[in-house]
C-alpha positions in Angstrom: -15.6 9.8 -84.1 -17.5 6.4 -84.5 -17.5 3.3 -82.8 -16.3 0.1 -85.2 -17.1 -3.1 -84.3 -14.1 -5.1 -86.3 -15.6 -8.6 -86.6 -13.5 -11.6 -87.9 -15.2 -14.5 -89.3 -11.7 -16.8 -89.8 -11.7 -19.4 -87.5 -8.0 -19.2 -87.2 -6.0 -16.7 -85.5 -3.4 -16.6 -88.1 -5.1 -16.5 -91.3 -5.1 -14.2 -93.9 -8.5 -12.9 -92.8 -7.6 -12.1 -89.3 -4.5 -10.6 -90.0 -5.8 -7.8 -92.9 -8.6 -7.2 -90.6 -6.7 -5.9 -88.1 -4.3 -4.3 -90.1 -7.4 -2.3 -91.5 -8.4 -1.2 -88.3 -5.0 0.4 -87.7 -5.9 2.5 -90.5 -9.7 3.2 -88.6 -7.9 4.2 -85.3 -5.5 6.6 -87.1 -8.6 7.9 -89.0 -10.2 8.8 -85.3 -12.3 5.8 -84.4 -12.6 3.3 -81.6 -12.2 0.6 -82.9 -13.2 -2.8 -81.0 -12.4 -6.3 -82.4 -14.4 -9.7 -82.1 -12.6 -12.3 -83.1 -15.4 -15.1 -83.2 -13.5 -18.3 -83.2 -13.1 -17.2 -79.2 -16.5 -17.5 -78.2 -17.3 -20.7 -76.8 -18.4 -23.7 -79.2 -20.8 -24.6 -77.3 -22.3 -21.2 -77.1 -22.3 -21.2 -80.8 -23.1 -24.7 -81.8 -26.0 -25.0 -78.7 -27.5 -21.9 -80.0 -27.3 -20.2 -76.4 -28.4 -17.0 -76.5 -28.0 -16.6 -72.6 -24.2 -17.4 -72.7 -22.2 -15.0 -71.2 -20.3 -14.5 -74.7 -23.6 -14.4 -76.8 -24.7 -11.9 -74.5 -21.6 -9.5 -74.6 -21.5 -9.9 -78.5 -25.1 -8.9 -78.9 -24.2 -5.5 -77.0 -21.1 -4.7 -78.5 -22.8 -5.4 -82.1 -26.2 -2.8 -80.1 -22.8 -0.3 -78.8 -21.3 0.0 -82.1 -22.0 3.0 -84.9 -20.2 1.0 -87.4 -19.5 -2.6 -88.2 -16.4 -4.7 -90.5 -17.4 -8.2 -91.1 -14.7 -10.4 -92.6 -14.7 -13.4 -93.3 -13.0 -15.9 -95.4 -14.6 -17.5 -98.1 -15.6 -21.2 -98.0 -17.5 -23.2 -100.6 -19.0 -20.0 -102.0 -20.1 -18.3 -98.6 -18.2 -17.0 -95.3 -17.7 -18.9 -92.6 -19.8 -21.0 -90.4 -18.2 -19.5 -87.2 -19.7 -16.4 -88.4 -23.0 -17.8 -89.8 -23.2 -19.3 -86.2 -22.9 -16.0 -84.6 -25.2 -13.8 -86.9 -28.1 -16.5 -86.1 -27.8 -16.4 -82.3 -27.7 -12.1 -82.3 -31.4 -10.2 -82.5 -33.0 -10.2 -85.9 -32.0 -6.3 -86.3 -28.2 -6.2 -84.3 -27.9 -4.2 -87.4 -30.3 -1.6 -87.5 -28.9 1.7 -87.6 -25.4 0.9 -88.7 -22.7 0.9 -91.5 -21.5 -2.1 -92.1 -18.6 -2.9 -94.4 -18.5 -6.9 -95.5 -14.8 -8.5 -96.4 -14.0 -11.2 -97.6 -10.7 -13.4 -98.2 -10.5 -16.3 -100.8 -8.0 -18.4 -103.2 -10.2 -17.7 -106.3 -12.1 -14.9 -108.1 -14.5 -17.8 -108.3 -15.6 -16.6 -104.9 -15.8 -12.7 -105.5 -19.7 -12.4 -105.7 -19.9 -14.5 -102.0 -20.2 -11.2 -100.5 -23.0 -9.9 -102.6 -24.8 -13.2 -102.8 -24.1 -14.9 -99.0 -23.0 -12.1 -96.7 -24.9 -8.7 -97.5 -28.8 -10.2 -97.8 -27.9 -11.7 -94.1 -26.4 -8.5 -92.9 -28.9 -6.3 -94.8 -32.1 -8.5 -93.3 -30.3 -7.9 -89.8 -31.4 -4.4 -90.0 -28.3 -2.4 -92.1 -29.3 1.3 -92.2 -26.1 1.4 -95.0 -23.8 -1.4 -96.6 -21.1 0.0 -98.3 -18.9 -1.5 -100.5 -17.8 -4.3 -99.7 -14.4 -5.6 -100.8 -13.0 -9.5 -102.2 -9.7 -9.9 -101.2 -7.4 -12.8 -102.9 -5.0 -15.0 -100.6 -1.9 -14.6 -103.0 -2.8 -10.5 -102.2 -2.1 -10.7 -98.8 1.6 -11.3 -97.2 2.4 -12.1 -94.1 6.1 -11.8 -93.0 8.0 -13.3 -90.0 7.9 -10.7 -87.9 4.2 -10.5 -87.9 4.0 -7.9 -90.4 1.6 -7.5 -93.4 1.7 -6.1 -96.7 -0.8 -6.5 -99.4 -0.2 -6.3 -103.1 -0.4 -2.3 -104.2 -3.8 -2.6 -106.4 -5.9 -4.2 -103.6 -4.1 -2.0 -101.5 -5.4 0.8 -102.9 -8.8 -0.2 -103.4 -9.0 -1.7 -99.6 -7.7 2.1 -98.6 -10.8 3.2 -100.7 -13.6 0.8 -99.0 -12.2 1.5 -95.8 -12.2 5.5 -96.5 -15.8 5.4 -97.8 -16.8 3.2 -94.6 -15.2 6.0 -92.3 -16.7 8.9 -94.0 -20.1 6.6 -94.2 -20.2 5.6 -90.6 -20.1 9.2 -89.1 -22.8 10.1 -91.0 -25.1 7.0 -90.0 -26.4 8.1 -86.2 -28.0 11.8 -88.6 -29.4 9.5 -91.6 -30.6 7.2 -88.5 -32.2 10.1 -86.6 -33.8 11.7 -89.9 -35.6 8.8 -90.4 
């Protein structure tokens, strides 16, 4: 199967973003694919906020972005657009990390208010990053999401079942990509 990079934008370990993220790629690994996860908010600040594109961490991002078939970006929603962690990393990879790929944008927020961030912040910056294929994407609200004290998740039964379909279409899409990519 496919190589997913599973990229979380939240700049907190324990928020809602981070935690259905990597409860979705449960679901990927089960489905047959590697699955590697960035978590963003543990590359260095001063990599990020210096714009060093010869740090170490900058670096080893950039080639597990060029590694990956596939790509999940999630991020939660702030002031109408995902997260600066993320926006910091996106501008410090090459123009076209993307080319080539599936990617499959997330987002978290507290209001519908924020649904259309992913069509109108995240997927023109991930599509001019070279996209061969965006699927999509999926708006996830806060009050959706559970988490429980033993470090469990659950999330409400209608968004379950339409993050189970985004994340089905993303697997079928992404082992298709390297043919469409090859075609071309």
């Amino acid at each position: 199967m496919a190589t997913v990079l599973s990229v979380s934008g939240s700049p907190s370990a324990s928020s809602r973003t981070n935690r259905l993220l990597r409860h979705l790629d449960t679901r990927l690994l089960a489905q047959g694919h590697r699955v590697i996860p960035l978590d963003v908010r543990t590359i260095p600040a001063e990599a990020l906020l210096g714009a060093d594109f010869r740090h170490p961490a900058i670096v080893e991002a950039a080639a597990l972005f060029a590694a990956a078939d596939g790509v999940v970006v999630a991020t939660p929603v702030y002031k109408a657009s995902y997260s600066g962690v993320l926006k910091a990393l996106l501008d410090l990879l090459p123009q076209y990390a993307l080319t080539g790929k599936t990617v499959l944008p997330l987002a978290t927020g507290g209001s519908t208010a924020h649904v259309l961030a992913i069509d109108y912040a995240l997927r023109p910056v991930l599509n001019s990053m070279g996209a061969a294929h965006i699927v999509q994407g999926w708006f996830t609200l806060d009050k959706d999401i559970t988490t429980h004290e033993d470090g469990s998740l659950s999330v409400a039964p209608g968004t379950d079942e339409a993050l189970t379909q985004v994340l089905d279409q993303f697997s079928a899409a992404v082992g298709r990509t390297p043919l469409l990519a090859a075609a071309s």
